[in-house]
C-alpha positions as CSV (number, residue, x, y, z in Angstrom):
1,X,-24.5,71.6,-77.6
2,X,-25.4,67.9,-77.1
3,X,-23.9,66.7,-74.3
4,X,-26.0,65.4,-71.3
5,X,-26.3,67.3,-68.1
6,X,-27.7,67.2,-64.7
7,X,-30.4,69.2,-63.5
8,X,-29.8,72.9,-62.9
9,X,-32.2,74.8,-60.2
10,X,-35.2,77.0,-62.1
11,X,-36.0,80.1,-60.4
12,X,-39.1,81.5,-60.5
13,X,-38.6,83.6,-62.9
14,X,-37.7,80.2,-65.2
15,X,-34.4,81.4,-66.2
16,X,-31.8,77.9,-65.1
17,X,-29.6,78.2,-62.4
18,X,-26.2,76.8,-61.3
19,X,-23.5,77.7,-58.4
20,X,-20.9,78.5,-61.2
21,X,-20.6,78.9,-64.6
22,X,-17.9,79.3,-66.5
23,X,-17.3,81.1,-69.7
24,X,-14.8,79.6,-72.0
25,X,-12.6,76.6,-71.3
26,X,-9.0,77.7,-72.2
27,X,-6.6,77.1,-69.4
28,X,-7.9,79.1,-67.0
29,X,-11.6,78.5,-68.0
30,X,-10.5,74.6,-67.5
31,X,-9.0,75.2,-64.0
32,X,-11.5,76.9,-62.8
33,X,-14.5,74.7,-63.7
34,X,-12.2,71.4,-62.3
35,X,-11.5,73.2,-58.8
36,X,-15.1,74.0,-58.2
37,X,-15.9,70.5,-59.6
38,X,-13.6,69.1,-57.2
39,X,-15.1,71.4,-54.3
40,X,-18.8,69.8,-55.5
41,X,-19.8,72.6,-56.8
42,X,-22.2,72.3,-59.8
43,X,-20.7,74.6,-62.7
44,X,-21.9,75.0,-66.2
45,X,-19.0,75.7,-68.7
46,X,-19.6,77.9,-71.7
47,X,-17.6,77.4,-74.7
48,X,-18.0,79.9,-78.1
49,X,-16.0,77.6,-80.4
50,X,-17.4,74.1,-81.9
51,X,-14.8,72.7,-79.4
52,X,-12.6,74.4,-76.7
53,X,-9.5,75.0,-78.6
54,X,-10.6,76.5,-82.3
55,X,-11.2,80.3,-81.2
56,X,-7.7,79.7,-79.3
57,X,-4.1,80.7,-80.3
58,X,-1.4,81.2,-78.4
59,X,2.8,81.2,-78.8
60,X,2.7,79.0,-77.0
61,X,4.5,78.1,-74.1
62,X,3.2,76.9,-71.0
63,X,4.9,77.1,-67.8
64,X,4.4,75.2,-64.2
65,X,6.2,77.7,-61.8
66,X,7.7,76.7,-58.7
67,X,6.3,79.6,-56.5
68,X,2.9,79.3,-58.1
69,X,-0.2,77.5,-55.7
70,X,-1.5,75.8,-58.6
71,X,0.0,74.1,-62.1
72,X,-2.2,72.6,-65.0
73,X,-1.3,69.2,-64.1
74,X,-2.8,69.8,-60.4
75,X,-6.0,69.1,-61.7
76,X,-5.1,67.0,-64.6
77,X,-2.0,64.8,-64.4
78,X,-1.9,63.1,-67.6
79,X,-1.8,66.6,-69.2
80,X,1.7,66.4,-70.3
81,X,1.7,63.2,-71.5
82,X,-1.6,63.0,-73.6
83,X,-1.6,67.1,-74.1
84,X,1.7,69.1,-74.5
85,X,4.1,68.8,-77.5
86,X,7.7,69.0,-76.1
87,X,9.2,70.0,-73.1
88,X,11.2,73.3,-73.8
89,X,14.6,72.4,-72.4
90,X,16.6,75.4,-73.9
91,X,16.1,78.6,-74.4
92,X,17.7,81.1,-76.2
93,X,17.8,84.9,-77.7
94,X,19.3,86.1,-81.2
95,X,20.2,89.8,-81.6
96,X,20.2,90.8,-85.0
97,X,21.8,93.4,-87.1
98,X,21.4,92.6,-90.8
99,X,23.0,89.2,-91.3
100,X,25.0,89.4,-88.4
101,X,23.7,88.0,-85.1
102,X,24.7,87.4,-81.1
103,X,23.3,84.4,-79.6
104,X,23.0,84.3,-75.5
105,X,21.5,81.2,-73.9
106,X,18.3,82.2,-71.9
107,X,18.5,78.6,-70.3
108,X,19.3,80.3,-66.4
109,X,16.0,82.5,-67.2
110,X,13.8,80.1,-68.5
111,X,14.5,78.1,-65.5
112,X,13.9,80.3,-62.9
113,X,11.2,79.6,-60.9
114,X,10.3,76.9,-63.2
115,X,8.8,73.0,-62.5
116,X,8.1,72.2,-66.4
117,X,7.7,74.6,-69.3
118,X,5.9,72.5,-72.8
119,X,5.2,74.1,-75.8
120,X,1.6,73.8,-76.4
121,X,-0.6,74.3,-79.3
122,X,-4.1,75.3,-78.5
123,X,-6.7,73.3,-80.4
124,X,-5.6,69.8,-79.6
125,X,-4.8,70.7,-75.7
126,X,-8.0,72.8,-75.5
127,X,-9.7,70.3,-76.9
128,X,-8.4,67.6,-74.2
129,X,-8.8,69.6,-71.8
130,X,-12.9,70.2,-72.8
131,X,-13.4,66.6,-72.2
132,X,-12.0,65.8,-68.8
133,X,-13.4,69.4,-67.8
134,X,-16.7,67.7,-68.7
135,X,-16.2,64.4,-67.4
136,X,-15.2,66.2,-64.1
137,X,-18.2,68.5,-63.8
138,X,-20.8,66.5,-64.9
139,X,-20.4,64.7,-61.7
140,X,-21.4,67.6,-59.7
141,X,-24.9,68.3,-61.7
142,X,-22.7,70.5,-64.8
143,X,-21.0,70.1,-67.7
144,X,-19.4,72.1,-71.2
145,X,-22.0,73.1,-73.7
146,X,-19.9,73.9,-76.7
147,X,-20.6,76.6,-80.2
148,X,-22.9,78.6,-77.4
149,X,-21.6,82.6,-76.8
150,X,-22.0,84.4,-73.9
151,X,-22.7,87.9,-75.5
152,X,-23.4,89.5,-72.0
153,X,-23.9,90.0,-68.6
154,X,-27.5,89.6,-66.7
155,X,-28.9,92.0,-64.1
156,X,-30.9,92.4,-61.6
157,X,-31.7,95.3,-60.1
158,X,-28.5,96.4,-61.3
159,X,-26.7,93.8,-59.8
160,X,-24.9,90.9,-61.9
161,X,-27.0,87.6,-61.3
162,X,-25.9,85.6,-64.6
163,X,-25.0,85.8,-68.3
164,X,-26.5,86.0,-71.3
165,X,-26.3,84.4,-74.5
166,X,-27.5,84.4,-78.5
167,X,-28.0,80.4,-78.4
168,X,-29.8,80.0,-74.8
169,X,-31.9,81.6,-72.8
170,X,-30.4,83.6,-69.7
171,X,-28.8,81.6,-67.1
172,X,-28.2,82.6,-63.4
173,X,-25.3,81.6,-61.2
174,X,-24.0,82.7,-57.9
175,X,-20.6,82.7,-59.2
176,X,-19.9,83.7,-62.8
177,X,-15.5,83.2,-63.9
178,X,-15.2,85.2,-67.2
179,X,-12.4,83.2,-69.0
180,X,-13.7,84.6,-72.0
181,X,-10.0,85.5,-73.6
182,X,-9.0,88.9,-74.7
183,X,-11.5,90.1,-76.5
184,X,-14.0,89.5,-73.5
185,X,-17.1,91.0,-73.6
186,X,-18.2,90.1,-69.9
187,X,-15.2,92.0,-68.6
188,X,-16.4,95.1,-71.0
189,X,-19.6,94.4,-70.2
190,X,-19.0,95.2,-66.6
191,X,-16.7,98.1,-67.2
192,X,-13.6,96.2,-66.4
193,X,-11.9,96.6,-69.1
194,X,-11.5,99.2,-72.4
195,X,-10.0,99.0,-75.8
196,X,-8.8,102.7,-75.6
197,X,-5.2,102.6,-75.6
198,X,-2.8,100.8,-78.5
199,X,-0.2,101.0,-75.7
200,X,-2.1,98.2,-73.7
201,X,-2.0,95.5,-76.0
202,X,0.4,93.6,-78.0
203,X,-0.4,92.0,-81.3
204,X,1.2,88.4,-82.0
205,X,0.8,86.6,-85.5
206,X,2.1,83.1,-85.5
207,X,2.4,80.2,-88.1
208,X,2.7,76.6,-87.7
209,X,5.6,75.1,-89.4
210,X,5.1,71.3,-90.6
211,X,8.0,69.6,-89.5
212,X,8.6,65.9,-88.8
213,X,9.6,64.7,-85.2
214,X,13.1,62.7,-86.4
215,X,13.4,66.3,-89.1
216,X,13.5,68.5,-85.7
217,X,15.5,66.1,-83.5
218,X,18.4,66.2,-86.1
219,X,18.1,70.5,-87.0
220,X,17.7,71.4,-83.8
221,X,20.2,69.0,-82.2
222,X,17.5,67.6,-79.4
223,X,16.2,64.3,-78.1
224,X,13.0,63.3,-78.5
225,X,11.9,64.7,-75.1
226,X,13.4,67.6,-75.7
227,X,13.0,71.1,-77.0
228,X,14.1,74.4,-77.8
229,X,12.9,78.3,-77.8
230,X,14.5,80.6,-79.7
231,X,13.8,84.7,-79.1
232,X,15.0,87.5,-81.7
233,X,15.2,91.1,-81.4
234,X,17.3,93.8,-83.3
235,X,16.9,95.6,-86.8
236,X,14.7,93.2,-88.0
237,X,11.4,94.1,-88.1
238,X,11.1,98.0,-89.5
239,X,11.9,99.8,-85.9
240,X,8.7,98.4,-84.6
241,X,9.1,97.9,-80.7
242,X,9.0,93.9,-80.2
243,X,9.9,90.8,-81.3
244,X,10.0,87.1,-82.9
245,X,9.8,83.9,-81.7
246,X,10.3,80.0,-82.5
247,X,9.3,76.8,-80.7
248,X,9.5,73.4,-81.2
249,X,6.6,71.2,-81.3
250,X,6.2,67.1,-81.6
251,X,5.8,67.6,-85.5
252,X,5.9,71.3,-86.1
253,X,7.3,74.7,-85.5
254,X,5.4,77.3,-84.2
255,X,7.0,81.2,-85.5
256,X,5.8,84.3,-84.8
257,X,6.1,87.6,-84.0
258,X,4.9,90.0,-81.2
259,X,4.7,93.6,-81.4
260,X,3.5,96.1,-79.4
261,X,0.2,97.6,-80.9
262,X,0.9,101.9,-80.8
263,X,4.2,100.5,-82.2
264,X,3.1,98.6,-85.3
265,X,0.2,101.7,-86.0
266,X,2.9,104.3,-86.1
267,X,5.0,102.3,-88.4
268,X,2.0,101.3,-90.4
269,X,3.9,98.0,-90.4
270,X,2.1,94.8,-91.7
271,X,1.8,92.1,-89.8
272,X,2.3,89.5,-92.2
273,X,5.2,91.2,-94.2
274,X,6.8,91.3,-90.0
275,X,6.0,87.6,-89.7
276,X,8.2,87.1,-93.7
277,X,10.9,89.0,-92.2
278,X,11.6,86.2,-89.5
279,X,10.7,83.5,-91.6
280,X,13.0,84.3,-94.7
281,X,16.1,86.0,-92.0
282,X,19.2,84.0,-93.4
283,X,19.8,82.5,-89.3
284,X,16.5,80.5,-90.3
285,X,18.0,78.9,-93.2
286,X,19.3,75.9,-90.8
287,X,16.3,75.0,-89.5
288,X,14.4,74.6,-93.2
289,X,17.0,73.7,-95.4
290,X,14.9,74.6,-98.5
291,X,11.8,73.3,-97.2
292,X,8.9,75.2,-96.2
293,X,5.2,73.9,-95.4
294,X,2.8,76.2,-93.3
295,X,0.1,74.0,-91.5
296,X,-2.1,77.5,-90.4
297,X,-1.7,81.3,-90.0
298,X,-3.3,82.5,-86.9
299,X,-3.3,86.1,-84.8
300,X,-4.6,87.7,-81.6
301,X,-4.4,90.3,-79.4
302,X,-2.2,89.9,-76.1
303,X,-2.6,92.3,-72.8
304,X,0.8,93.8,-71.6
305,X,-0.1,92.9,-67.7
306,X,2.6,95.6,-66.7
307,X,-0.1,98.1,-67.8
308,X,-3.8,96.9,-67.7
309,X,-3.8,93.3,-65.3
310,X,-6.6,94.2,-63.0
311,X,-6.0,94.7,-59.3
312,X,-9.2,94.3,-58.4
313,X,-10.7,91.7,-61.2
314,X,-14.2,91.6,-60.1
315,X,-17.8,93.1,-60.2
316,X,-20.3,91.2,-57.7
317,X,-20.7,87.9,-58.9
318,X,-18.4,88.2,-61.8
319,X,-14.4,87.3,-61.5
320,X,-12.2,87.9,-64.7
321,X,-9.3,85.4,-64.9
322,X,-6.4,84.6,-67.8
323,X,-6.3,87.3,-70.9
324,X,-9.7,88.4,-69.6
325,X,-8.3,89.9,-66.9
326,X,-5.2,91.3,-68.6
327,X,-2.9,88.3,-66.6
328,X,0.0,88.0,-69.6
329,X,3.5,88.7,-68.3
330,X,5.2,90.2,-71.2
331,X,8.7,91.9,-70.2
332,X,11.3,91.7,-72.7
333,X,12.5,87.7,-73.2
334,X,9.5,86.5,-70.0
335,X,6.4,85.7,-72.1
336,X,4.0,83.6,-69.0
337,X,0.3,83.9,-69.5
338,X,-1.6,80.6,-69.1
339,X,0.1,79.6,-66.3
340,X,-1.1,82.8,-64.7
341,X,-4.4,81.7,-66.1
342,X,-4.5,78.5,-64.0
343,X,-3.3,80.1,-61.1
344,X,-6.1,82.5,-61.2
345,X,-8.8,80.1,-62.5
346,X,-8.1,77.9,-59.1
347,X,-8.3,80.7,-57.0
348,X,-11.4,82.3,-57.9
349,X,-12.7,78.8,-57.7
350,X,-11.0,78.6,-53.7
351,X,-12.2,82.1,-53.3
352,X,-15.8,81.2,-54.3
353,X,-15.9,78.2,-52.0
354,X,-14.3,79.9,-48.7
355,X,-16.7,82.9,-49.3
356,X,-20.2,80.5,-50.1
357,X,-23.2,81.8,-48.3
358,X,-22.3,85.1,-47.7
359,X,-25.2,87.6,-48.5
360,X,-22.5,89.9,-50.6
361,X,-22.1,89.5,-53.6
362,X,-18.8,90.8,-53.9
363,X,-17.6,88.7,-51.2
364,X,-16.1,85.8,-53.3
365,X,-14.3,89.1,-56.0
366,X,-12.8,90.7,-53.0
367,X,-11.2,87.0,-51.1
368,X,-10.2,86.5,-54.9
369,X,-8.5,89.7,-55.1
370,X,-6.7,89.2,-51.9
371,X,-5.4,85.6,-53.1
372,X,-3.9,86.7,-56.1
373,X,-2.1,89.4,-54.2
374,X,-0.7,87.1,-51.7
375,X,0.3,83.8,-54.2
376,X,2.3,86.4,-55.7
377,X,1.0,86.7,-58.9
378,X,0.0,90.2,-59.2
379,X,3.9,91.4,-58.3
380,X,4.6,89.3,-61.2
381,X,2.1,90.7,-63.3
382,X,2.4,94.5,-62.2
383,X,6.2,94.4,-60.7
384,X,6.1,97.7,-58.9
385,X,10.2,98.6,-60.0
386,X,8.5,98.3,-63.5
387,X,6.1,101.2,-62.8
388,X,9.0,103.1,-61.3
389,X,11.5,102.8,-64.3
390,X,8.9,103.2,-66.4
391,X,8.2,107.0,-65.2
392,X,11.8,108.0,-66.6
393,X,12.6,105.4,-68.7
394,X,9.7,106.2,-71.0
395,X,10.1,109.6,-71.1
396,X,10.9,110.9,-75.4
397,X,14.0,113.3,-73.9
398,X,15.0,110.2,-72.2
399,X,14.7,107.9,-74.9
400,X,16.2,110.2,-77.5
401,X,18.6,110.9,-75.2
402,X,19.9,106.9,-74.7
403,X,19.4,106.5,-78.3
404,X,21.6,109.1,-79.1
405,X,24.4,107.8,-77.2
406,X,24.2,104.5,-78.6
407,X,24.1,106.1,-82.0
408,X,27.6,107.7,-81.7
409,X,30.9,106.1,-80.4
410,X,30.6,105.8,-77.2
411,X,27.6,103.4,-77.4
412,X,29.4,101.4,-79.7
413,X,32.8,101.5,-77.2
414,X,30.5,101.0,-74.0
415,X,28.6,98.0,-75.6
416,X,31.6,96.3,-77.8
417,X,33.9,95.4,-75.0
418,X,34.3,92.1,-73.3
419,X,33.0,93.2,-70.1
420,X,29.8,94.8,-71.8
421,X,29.7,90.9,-73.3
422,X,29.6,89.2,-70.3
423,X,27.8,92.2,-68.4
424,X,24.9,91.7,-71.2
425,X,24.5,87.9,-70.9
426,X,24.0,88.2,-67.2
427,X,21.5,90.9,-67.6
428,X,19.4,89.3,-70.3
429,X,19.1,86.1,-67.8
430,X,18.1,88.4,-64.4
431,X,14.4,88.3,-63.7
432,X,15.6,91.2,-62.0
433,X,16.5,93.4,-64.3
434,X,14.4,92.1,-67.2
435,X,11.1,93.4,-65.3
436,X,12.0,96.3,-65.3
437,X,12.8,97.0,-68.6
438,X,11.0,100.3,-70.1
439,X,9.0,99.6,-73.3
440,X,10.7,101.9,-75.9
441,X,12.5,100.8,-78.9
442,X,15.6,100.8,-77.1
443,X,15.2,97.3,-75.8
444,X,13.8,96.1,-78.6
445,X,15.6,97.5,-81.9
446,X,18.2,99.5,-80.6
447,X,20.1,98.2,-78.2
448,X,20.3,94.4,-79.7
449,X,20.9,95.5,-83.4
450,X,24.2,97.5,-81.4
451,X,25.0,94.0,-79.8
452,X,24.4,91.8,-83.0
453,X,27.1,94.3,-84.8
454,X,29.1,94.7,-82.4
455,X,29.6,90.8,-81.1
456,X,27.7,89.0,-83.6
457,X,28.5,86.3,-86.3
458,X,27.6,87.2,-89.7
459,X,25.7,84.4,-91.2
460,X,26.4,83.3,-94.7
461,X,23.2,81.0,-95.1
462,X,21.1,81.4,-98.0
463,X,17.0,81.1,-96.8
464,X,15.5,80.5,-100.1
465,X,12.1,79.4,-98.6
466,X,9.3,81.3,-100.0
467,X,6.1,81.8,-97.8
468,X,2.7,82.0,-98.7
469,X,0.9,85.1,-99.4
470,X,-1.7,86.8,-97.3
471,X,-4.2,85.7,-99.8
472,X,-3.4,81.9,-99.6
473,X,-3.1,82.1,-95.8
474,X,-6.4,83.0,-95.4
475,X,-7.6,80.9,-97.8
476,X,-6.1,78.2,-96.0
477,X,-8.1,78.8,-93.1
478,X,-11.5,77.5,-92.0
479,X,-14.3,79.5,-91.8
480,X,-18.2,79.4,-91.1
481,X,-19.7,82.4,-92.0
482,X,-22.4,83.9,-90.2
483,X,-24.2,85.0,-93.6
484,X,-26.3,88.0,-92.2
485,X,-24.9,88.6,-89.1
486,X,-21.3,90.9,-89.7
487,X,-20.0,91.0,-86.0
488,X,-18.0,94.5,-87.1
489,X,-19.6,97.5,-88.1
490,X,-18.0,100.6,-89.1
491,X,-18.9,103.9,-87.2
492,X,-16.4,106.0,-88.8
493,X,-15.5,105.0,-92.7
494,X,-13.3,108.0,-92.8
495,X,-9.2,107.1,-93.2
496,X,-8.6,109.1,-90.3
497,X,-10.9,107.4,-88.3
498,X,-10.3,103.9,-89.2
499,X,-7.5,103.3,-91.7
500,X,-4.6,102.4,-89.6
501,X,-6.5,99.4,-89.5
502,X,-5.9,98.6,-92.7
503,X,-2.6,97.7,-92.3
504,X,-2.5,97.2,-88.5
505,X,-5.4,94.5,-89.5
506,X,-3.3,91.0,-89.8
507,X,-5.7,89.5,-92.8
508,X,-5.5,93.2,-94.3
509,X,-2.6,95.3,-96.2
510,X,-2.6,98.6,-97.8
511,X,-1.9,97.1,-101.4
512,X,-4.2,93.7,-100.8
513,X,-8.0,94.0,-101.7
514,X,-9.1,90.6,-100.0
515,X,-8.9,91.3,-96.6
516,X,-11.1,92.6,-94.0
517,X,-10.3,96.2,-94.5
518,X,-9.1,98.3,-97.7
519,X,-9.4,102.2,-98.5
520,X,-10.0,103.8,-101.8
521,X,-10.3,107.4,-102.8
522,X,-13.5,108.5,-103.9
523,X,-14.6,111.5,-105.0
524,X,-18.2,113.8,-103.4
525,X,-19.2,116.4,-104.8
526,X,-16.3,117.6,-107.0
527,X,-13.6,116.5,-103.4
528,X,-11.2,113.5,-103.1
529,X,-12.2,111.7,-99.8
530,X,-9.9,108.7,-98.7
531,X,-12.3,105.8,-97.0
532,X,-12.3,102.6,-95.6
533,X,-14.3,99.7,-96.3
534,X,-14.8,96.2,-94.2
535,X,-15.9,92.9,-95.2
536,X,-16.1,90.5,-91.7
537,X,-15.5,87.3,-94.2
538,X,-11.7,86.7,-93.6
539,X,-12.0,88.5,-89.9
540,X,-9.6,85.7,-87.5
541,X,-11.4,87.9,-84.6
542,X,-7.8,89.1,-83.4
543,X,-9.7,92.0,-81.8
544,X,-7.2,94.8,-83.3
545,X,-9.2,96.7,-85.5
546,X,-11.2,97.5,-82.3
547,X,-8.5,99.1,-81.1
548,X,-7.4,101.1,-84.0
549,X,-10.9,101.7,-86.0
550,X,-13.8,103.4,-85.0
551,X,-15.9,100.0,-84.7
552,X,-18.6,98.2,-82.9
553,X,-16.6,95.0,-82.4
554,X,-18.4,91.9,-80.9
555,X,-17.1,88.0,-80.9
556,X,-19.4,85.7,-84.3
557,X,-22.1,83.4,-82.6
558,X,-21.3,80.6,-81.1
559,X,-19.4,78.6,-83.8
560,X,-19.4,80.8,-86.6
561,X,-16.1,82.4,-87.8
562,X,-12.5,81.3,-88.0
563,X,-12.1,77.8,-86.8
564,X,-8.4,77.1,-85.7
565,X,-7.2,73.4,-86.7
566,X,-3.8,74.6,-84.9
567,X,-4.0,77.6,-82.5
């Protein structure tokens, strides 16, 4: 909170005043704040974490789509260069069954539609883009204020005017862009968006893998402006309807896993032990070689767009843009969400500064609304042949029924033939087809484990790596605690209540006392009662537990909490 700014308006009721502000500077948050910078309009940019970046985590790929009105590197052209890791110049996906897997190159997928795609990691390209985000709208009278949170929403009359915050006093704006990430409380604030349905929401873990630049040139078989992504699906990961992935970085790997949340609850799978399952799978083996060094251990809490993207992602003054907004594209091997970020960041910015003057308030939400619907990024987000396959193909006597057939011999006849091969690689690289795809297990688990046995290799690799435990992870991590000020409250200690999150709850497990949730049994008045305790402490603010506990959930004060050296 030190850098120097312009003048903002005072009104008279001596609250500060600015055209814009901004809250959070993640991609979207950064696009946003340099387009109305670049339109002159002074905007004030929010940011919770000490710098942008260290309440961020993310796969993470970043994409520049062809089709798409803006790309990062619109508003800041050395991003690549000075920001990014490596260009991902391959793509692939592994279906596994046991130690035997298919491979099929994703290459004709990955580069549909696609200008550049860099793998990222979040604190040091947040971080970069903080500072040209400043340098950019401090010349219109504005600039980032970092470690300051933006708990809420301020009315007038009932009508949005501004936010509020724990570190500042009220500030009004005639535009307010809520790139406030998943967890955003502006967007619940303003009844935009719930935390009702497990369905909704994926959960992705991730760890950063130290790695040496010449060490992943040689492994991977890559230049040095190269890079790869690998996908995996099949029997790996306890039925649980998703996935893992790996990219390559300048020095490191990032690995992780993505599951859908109703999925990992009725499983009562753990994260972590999800995440082990990847990292020790035998097909890993040549990529470490023996050697295993985990830089960080991060989580969070991704929006399936199919379901929950809004349509109409405004309230008066207030836009919602990137994760805030439910903008993450996640169907089957397509995982795009910053991009969409950007794209939507810009245009709220465009749709403020067509829109400026006009006495409603909603005018600006509504020209936004129509922008996104006609860039084409909302029939990316919400592909209406989704919502029709979805209708049957997520039916349970249509599930069981497909999972049935590929149970017996026929599945294994209709899938193990050469024309089911080559039928299956062109599938798995349509856009088409993989929009469409219904969220069961069958797409996930099912179907890929049948492939992997049926085509696959078996893989004779020994992965003798040995990663850390849940305990030394979050030791690992950096944390300012808010001593006094527990940002989670229990409103329902009762298992049935609250205990899924103690497995569900990435820094928690059923047989691991340090995390942020355990149960015990206890017994009142002469009766065993199964309960659930919290301690906020190790919390890395994922957002799940909100989900699947009965909680008050709310973001730490600006600064406090988990700080990300990674992301």
């Amino acid at each position: 909170m030190s850098r120097g700014f312009g003048s903002a308006t005072g009104g008279t009721d001596g609250y500060e005043h600015y055209d814009a502000v901004v809250v959070g500077c993640g991609p979207g948050g950064a696009a946003a704040a340099a387009r109305l910078a670049d339109h002159g309009v002074e905007t004030l940019v929010l940011e919770r974490g000490v710098e942008a970046g260290s309440k961020n985590v993310s796969g993470g790929l970043l994409y520049a789509e062809e089709s798409a009105p803006y790309t990062l590197d619109d508003f800041f052209p050395d991003f690549r260069a000075e920001a990014a890791e490596r260009p991902v110049t391959d793509y692939h996906i592994h279906n596994l069954s046991g130690n035997r897997v298919k491979t099929y190159d994703l290459t004709d997928l990955h580069e549909h539609d696609t200008d550049w795609c860099d793998a990222v990691l979040r604190r040091p390209m947040d971080s970069w883009l903080e500072q040209r985000v400043h340098e950019k709208t401090s010349e219109t009278g504005g600039g980032v204020l970092t470690g300051v949170r933006a708990n809420g929403l301020l009315r007038e009359n009932g009508e949005i005017v501004g936010v509020t915050c724990d570190e500042l006093d009220p500030i009004k704006a005639d535009l307010i862009v809520a790139a406030d990430g998943v967890n955003s409380e502006l967007a619940r604030d303003a009844g935009l968006m719930d935390w009702e349905e497990p369905d909704e929401w994926f959960q992705g873990v991730k760890a950063v893998v130290e790695m040496d630049s010449e060490t992943i040139a040689d492994r991977f078989d890559i230049e040095e402006d190269e890079g790869v992504a690998h996908l995996f699906s099949g029997d790996l990961f306890q039925d649980v309807r998703g996935g893992g992935f790996l990219y390559t970085n300048e020095d490191s790997l990032s690995i992780g896993t993505v599951f859908h949340l109703d999925s990992l609850v009725e499983e009562q799978a753990e994260p972590h032990e999800l995440l082990d399952a990847l990292l020790t799978h035998p097909l890993l083996a040549q990529w470490f070689r023996g050697e295993y060094d985990e830089r960080e251990y991060a989580a969070k809490l991704v929006p399936d767009s199919k379901k929950v993207a809004h349509r109409e992602p405004y309230r008066d003054r207030l836009v919602l843009v990137g994760d805030a907004a439910g903008q993450m594209q996640a169907q089957g091997p397509i995982i795009k969400g910053m991009n969409h970020a950007v794209t939507a960041g810009a245009l709220a910015a465009d749709a403020f500064v067509v829109t400026r003057g006009n006495a409603d308030p909603e005018a600006a939400g509504r020209r936004y609304t129509t922008m996104l619907e006609k860039s084409g990024t909302m029939d990316k987000l919400r592909p209406r042949r989704y919502d029709i396959s979805r209708r049957v193909g997520e039916r349970d006597v249509v599930t069981n029924a497909v999972e049935r057939v590929l149970d017996s011999r026929i599945g294994s006849v209709a899938v193990g033939n050469p024309i089911a091969e080559r039928a299956l690689k062109r599938a798995y690289n349509s856009p088409f087809l993989v929009s469409m795809l219904p969220d069961t297990r069958t797409g996930y688990v099912s179907l890929p484990a049948l492939i992997g046995e049926e085509h696959g290799r078996t893989v004779h690799w020994e992965n003798e790596i040995e990663p850390p435990t849940l305990a030394d992870r979050i030791g690992d991590l950096t944390y300012d605690t808010d001593v006094g000020n527990p940002h989670i409250r229990l409103r329902d200690e009762s298992y049935e209540a609250s205990g899924a999150a103690v497995a569900a709850c990435p820094v928690s497990a059923e047989d691991f006392g340090g995390g942020c949730y355990r149960s015990e049994t206890v017994e009142t008045n002469g009766s065993e009662e199964r309960l659930v305790s919290l301690d906020t402490q190790p919390c890395v603010e994922c957002g799940t537990c909100a989900i699947v506990a009965d909680t008050e959930w709310e973001h730490p004060r600006g600064g406090k909490g988990v700080e990300y050296r990674e992301g």
